[in-house]
C-alpha positions as CSV (number, residue, x, y, z in Angstrom):
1,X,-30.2,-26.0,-12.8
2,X,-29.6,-22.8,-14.2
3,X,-32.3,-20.0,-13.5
4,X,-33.1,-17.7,-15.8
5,X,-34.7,-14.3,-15.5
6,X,-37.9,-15.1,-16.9
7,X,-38.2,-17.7,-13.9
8,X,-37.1,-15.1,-11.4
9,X,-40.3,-13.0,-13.1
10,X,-42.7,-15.5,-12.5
11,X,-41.4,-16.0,-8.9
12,X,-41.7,-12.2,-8.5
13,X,-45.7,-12.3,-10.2
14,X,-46.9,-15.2,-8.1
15,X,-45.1,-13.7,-4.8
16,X,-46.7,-10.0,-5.7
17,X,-50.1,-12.0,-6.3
18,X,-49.8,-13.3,-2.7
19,X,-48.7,-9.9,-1.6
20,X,-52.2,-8.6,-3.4
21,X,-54.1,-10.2,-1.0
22,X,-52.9,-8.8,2.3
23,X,-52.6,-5.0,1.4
24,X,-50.3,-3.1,3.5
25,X,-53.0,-0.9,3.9
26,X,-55.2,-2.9,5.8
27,X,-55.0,-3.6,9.4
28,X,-53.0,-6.9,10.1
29,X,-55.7,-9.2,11.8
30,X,-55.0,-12.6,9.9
31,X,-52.5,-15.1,11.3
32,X,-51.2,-17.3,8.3
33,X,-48.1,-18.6,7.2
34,X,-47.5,-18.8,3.5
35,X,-47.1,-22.1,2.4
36,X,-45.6,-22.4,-1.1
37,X,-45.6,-25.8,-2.8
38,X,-43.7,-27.1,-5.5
39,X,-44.1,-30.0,-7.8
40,X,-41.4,-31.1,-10.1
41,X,-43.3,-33.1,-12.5
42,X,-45.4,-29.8,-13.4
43,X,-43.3,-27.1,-12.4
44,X,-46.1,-25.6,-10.4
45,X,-45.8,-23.0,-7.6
46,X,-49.1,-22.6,-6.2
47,X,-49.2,-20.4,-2.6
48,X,-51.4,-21.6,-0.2
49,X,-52.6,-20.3,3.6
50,X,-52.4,-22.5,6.8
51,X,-55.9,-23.0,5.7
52,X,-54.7,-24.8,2.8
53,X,-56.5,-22.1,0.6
54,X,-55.0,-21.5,-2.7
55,X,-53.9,-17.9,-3.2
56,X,-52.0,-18.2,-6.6
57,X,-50.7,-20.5,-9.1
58,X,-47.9,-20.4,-11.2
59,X,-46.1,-23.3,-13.9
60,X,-42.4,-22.7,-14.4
61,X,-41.8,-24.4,-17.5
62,X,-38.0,-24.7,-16.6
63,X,-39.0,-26.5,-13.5
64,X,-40.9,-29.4,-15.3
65,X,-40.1,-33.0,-14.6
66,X,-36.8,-31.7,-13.9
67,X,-35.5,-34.9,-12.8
68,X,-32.0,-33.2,-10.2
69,X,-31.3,-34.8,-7.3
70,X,-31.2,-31.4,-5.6
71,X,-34.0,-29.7,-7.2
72,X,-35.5,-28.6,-4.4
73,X,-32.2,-27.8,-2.6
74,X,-31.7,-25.6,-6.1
75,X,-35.2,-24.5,-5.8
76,X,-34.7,-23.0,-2.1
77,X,-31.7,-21.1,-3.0
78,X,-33.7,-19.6,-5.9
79,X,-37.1,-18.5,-3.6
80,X,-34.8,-17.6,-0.8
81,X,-32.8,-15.1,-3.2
82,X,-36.4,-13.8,-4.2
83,X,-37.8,-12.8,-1.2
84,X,-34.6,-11.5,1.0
85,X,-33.0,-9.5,-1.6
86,X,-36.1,-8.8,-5.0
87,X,-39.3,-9.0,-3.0
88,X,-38.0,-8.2,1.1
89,X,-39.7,-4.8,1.1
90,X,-42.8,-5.9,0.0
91,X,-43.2,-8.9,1.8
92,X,-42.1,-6.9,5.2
93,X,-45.2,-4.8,4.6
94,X,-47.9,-7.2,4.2
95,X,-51.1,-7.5,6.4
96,X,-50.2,-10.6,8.1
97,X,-49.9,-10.8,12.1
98,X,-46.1,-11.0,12.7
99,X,-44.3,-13.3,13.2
100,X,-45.1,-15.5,9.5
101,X,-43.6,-17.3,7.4
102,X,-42.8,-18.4,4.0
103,X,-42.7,-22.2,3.7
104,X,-41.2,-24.6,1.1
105,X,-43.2,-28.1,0.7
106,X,-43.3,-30.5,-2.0
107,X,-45.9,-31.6,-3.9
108,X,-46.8,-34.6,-1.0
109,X,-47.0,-31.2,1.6
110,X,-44.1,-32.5,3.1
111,X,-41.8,-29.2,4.9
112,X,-38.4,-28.5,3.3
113,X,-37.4,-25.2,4.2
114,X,-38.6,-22.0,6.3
115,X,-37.7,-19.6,3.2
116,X,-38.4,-16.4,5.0
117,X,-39.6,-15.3,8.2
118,X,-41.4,-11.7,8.9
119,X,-41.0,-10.4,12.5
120,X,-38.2,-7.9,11.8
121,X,-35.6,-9.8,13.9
122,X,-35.4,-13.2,12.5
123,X,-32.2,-14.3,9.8
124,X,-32.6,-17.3,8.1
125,X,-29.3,-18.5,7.0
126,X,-29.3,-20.5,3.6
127,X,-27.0,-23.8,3.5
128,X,-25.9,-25.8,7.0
129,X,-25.1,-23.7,9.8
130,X,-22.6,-25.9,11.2
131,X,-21.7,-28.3,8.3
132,X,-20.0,-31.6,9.1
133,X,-21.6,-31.4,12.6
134,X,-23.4,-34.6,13.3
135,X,-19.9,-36.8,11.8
136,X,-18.2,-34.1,14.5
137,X,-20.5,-35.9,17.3
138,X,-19.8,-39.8,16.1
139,X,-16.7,-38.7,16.8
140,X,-16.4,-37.2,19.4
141,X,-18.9,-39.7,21.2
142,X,-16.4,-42.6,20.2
143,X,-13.4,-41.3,21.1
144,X,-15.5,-40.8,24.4
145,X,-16.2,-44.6,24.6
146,X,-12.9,-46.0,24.0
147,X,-11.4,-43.7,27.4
């Protein structure tokens, strides 16, 4: 899926809308996580609080019934580029009681990905950490049987 810059636009306008609504100006008193769900038969984006209030909406044309296996493997690597490198700044300053959260869910609210975390320490690494790892443990756990 290739992503093109007027995608990475609408990403930006729908995560500036979100950022709208917790002013860095304002003292941080509300603990939320942002939830961002994505439905690839519409292409929506639409932001929600732990509340499950809507904040924004967004339809990214190149996003609908895209039929990819990894679409939302594709689609984390896209809002994960967003907000560390295009939107970081902006997100690090928003009114929200640290530590929060950016969330990926599909459309069935169904977690996919912590996309960004906000408490000034926290890394999240994109792709496996430690790839291979659970055909490491078979194994090693039968080669621990058969001694």
């Amino acid at each position: 899926m290739e992503t093109s810059e007027q995608t990475i636009q609408q990403i930006e306008r729908a995560i500036r809308k979100v950022a709208a609504k917790f002013p860095a100006n304002q003292e941080a008193t509300v603990m939320t996580d942002i939830h961002l769900r994505v439905t690839q038969e519409s292409g929506e984006l639409v932001a929600f609080d732990d509340d499950d209030n809507e904040i924004t909406r967004v339809v990214i044309e190149p996003w609908i019934d895209n039929k990819d296996e990894n679409f939302y493997q594709e689609v984390t690597t896209v809002l994960r580029n967003v907000l560390h490198t295009n939107m970081r700044e902006m997100v690090d300053q928003m009114s929200i009681l640290r530590p929060f959260s950016f969330v990926l869910e599909d459309d069935d609210r169904e977690h996919i990905a912590e996309l960004y975390c906000a408490d000034g320490e926290t890394v999240i690494l994109g792709g496996e950490l430690l790839p291979n790892l659970e055909d490491d443990l078979d194994s090693f756990f039968e080669n621990l049987i058969k001694e």
